[in-house]
C-alpha positions as CSV (number, residue, x, y, z in Angstrom):
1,X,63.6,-129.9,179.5
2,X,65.2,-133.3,179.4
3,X,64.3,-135.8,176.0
4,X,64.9,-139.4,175.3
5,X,64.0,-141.3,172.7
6,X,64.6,-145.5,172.1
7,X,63.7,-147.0,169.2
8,X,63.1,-151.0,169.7
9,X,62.9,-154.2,167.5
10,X,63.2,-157.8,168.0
11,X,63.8,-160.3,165.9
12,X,60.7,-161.6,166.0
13,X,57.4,-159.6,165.1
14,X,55.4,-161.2,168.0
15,X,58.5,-160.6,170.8
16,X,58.5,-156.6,169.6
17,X,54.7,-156.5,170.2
18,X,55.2,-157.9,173.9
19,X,57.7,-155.6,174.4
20,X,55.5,-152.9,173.1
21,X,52.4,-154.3,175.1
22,X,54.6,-154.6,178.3
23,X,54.9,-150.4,178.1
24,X,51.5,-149.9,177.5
25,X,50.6,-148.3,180.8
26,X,53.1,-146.2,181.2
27,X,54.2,-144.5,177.9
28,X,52.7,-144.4,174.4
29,X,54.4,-146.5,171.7
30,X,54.7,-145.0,168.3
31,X,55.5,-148.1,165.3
32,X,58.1,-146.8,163.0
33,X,58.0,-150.0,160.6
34,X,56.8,-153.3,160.9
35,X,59.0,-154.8,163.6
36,X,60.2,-151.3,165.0
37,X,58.5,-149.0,167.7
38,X,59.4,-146.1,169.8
39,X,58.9,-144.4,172.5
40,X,59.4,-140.8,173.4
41,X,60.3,-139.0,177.5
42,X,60.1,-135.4,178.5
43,X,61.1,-134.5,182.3
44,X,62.0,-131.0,183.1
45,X,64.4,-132.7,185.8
46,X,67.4,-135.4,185.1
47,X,66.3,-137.3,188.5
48,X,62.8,-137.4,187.2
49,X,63.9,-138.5,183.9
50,X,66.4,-140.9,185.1
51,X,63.3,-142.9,187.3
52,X,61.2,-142.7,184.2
53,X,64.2,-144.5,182.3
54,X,64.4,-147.1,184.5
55,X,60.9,-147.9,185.1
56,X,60.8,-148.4,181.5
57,X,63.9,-150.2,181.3
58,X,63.0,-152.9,184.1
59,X,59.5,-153.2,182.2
60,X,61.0,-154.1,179.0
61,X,63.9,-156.1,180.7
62,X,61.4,-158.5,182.5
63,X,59.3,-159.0,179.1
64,X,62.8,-159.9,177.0
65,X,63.6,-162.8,180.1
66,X,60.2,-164.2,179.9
67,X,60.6,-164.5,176.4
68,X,63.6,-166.2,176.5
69,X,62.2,-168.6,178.6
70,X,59.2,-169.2,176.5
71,X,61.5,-169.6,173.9
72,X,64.1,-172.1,175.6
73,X,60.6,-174.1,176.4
74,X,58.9,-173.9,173.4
């Protein structure tokens, strides 16, 4: 059995709930603190866990640039 977990925080209170809304289909968030979530994988395969990584990864990934837009044009 393979585990991962990643703990994630912004800055900003309103960027780490995007972040944490952008994962809300596909894995449950678990707030730690205030600003601060995380989320937890299991995968009894490495391949399996490595796709579930980066499905996750590109979610959050295409949240933080639209952010930074928004940001840049706010």
């Amino acid at each position: 059995m393979w585990r991962l977990s990643l703990e994630i925080s912004s800055e900003i209170e309103t960027d780490t709930k995007a972040l944490a809304a952008c994962l809300a289909t596909d894995c449950e968030t678990h707030w730690t603190g205030d600003n601060q979530f995380q989320i937890n994988l299991e995968e009894i395969h490495a391949k399996d866990m490595r796709a579930m990584w980066n499905t996750r990864m590109r979610g959050l990934i295409a949240t933080d640039s639209v952010l930074k837009v928004f940001g840049k044009h706010s």
